[in-house]
C-alpha positions as CSV (number, residue, x, y, z in Angstrom):
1,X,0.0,0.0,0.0
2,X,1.3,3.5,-1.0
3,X,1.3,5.9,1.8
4,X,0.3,9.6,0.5
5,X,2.4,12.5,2.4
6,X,-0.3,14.7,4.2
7,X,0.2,18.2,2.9
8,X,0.1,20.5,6.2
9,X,-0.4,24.1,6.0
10,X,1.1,26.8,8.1
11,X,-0.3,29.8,7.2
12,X,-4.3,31.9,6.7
13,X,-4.6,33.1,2.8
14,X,-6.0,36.6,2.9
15,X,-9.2,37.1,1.2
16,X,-11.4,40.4,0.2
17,X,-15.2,40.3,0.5
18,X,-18.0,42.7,0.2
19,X,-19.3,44.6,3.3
20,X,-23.3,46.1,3.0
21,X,-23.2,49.1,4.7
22,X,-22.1,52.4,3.3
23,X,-18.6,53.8,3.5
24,X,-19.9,56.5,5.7
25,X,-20.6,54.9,8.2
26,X,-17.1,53.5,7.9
27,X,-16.1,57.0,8.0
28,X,-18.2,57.9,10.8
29,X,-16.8,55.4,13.4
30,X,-13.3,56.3,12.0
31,X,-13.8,59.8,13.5
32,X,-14.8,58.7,16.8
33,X,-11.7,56.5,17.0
34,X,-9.8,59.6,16.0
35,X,-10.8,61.5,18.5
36,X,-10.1,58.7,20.6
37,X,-7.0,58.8,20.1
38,X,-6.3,62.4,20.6
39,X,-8.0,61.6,24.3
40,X,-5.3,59.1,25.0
41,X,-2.7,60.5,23.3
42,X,-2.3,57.3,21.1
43,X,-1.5,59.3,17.7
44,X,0.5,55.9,16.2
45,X,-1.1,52.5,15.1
46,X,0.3,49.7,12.6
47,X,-3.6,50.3,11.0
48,X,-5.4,54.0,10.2
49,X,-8.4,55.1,12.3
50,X,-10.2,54.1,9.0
51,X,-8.6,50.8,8.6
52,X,-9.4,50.1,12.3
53,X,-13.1,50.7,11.9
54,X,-13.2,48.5,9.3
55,X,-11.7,45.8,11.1
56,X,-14.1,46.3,13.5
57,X,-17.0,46.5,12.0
58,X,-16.4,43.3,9.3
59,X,-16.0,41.4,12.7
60,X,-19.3,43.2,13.5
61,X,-21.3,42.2,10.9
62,X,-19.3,38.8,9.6
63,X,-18.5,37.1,13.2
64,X,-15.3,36.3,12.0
65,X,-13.1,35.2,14.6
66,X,-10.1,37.9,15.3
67,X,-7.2,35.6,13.3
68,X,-9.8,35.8,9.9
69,X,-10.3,39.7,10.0
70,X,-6.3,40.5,11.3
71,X,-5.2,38.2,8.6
72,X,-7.3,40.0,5.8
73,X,-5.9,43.6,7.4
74,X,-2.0,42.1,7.9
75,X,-2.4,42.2,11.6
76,X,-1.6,39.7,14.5
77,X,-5.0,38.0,16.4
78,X,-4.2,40.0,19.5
79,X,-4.0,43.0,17.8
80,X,-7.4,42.2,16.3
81,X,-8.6,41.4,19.3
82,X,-7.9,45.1,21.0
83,X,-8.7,46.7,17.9
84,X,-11.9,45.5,17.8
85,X,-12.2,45.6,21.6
86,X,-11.2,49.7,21.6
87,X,-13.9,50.2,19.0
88,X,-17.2,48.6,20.7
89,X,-15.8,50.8,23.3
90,X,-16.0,53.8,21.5
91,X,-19.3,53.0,20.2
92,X,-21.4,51.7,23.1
93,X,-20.5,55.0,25.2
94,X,-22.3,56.8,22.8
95,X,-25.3,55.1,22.8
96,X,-28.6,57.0,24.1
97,X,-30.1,55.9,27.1
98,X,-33.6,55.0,28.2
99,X,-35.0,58.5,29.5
100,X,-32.8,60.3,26.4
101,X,-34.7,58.6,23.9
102,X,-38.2,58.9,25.6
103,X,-37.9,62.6,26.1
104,X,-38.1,63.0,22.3
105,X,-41.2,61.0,22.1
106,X,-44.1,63.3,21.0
107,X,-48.0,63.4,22.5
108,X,-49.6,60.7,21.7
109,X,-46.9,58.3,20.5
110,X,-46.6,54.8,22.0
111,X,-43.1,52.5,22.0
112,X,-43.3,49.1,21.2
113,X,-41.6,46.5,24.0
114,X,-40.3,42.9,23.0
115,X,-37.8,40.9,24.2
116,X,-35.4,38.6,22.2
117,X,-33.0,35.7,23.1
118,X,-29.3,35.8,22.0
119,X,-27.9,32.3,21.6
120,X,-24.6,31.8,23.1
121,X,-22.1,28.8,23.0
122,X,-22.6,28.5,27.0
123,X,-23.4,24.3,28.1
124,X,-26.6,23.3,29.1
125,X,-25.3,23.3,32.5
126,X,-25.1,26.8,32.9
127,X,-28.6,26.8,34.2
128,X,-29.6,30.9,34.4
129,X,-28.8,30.9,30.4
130,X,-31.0,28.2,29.3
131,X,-34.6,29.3,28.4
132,X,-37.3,26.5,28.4
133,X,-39.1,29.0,26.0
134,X,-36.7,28.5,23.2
135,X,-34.9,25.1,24.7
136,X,-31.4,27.1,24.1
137,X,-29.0,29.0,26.0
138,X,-28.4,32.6,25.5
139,X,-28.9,36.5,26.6
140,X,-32.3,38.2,27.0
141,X,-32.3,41.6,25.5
142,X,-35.0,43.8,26.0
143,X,-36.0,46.3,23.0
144,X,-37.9,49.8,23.0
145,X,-39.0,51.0,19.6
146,X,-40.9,53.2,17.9
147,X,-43.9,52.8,16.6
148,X,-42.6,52.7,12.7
149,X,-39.8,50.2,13.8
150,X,-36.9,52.3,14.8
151,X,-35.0,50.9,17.7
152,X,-34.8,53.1,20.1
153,X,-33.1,51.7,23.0
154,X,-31.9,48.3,23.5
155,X,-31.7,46.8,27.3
156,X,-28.1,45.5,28.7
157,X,-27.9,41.5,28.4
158,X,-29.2,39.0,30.9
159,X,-29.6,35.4,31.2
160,X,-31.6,33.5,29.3
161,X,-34.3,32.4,31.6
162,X,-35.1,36.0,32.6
163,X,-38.7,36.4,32.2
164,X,-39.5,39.3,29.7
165,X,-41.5,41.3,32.5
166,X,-39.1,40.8,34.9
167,X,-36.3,41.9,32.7
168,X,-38.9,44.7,31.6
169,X,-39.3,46.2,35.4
170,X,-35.5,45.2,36.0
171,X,-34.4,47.8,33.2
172,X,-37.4,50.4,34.3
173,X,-38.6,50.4,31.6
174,X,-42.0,50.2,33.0
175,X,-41.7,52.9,35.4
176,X,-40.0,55.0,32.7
177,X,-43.0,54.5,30.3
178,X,-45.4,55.3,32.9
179,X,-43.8,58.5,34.6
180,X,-43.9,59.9,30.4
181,X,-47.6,59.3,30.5
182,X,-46.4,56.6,27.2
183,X,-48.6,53.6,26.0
184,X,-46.8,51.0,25.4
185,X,-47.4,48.0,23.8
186,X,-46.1,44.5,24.6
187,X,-47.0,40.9,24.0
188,X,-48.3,38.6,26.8
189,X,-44.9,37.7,28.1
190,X,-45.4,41.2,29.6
191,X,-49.4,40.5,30.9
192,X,-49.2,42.0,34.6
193,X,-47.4,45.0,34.0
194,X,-50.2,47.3,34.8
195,X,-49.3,51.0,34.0
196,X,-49.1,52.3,30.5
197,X,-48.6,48.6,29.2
198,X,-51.0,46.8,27.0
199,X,-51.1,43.4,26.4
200,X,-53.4,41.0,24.1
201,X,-56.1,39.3,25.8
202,X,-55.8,35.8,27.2
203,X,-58.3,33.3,25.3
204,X,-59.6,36.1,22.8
205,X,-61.5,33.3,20.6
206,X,-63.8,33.1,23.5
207,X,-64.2,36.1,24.3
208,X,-66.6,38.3,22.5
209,X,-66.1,40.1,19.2
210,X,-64.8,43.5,20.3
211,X,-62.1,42.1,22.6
212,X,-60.7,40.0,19.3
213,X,-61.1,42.7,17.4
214,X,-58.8,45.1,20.0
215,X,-56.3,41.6,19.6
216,X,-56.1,41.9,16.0
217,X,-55.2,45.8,16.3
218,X,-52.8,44.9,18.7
219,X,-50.5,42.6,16.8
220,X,-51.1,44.9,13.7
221,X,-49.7,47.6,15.4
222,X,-47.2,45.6,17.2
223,X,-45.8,44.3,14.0
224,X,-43.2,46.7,13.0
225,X,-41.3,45.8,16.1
226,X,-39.9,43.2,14.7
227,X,-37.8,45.1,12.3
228,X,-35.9,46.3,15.4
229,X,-34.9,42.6,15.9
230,X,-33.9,42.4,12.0
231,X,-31.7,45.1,12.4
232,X,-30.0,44.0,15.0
233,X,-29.4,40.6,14.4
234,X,-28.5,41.5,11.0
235,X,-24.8,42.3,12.7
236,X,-24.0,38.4,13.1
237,X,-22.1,38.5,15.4
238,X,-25.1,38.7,17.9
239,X,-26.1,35.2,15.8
240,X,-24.1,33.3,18.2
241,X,-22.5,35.2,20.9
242,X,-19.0,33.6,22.1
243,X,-18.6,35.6,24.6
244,X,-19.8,37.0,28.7
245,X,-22.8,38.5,29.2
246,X,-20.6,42.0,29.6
247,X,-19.5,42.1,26.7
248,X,-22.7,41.1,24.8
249,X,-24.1,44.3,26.5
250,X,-21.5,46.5,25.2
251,X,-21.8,44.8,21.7
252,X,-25.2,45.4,21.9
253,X,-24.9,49.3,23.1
254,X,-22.0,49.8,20.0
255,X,-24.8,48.2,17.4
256,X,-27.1,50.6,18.7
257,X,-25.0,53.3,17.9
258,X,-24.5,52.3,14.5
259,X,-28.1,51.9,13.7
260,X,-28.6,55.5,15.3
261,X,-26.2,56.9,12.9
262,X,-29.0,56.3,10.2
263,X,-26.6,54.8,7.7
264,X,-26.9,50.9,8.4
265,X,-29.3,48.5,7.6
């Protein structure tokens, strides 16, 4: 029997690929890490402001791991790593907060509230991650948006089997809604809430016509919040998370930021 040598490779091949989102938002988050820099006094780098943001946001929106994004920009996977780790930085400190983006709600206006889970690669084992509603583990993230969509404010991460109104109350923003005088409108994970919240009924086929009816505006009106979800989870790196609850929350809070910036999809 011939033996065939086994060909063994040492190094990545570098590889160019196609980013969707605009080159001003590239732009955009190069300036922040510009004047960064000129905070830290850190004037020097092996890559450009603009070069660094791009790193960062391909790992953003392709969950490459940090050896696949520094080998396309000729830098080591450490180097990745803090590049990428300086940006969400940048970016999650300027994200809005809860009352910041309720103030510029008008009279009248009402917020959508949903909750999503974030898978992560945690085991079964770790038992405050793993929600029986989606029989996975991951990070509950609450949402506020707009009636037309928009995401307004996205919640810091918690575990997985976090209830929604729990997490809801948790994050105030309950209280937050209520002391604005703002309807909000949530699905029966949040039945209980009381305040400005309103929820579907329970058992609405049995009930008579006007309460299904009041169902059926409900979830037509709810709708749109879902595209707050799209857009987030459109970055893929939130697909899978490999990574602490911590830093999901900053991820989170630098995506929110970039959707804010009105340039990304």
């Amino acid at each position: 029997m011939r033996w065939r040598r086994r060909r063994t490779f040492s190094s990545a091949v570098p590889y160019s690929a196609t980013l969707d989102f605009p080159h001003e938002l590239v732009e955009h988050v190069a300036w922040l890490l510009y004047e960064h820099r000129q905070e830290i006094n850190s004037p020097w780098r092996k890559l450009g402001c603009f070069k660094q943001a791009l790193l960062a946001l391909a790992h953003l929106r392709k969950n490459e791991t940090y050896a696949q994004v520094g080998a396309g920009f000729g830098v080591s996977e450490a180097t990745a790593w803090r590049y990428v780790e300086e940006a969400v930085e940048v970016l999650a400190a300027w994200a809005p907060g809860l009352h910041e983006v309720l103030v510029g709600l008008g009279e009248g206006d009402f917020v959508i509230v949903d909750g999503t889970l974030i898978p992560t690669d945690r085991v079964r084992a770790d038992e405050p991650y793993y929600s029986q509603k989606h029989r996975k583990n991951g990070i509950n993230v609450q949402v506020v948006a707009a009636s037309n969509g928009t995401p307004l404010w996205f919640s810091r991460a918690t575990p997985g089997r976090t209830h929604d109104l729990t997490s809801a109350r948790a994050h105030g923003i309950v209280q937050a809604c209520l002391t604005r005088k703002i309807l909000v409108l949530a699905d029966h994970a949040h039945q209980g809430a009381g305040a400005t919240v309103r929820t579907p009924y329970y058992h609405h086929r049995e009930q008579p016509e006007h309460y299904q009816q009041f169902n059926r505006d409900h979830a037509r009106l709810r709708a749109p919040g879902e595209r707050a979800f799209a857009q987030l989870k459109s970055w893929q790196v939130l697909r899978r998370a490999r990574c602490s609850t911590n830093r999901i929350s900053r991820i989170v809070r630098a995506i929110h930021t970039l959707l804010t910036c009105g340039h990304s999809g």
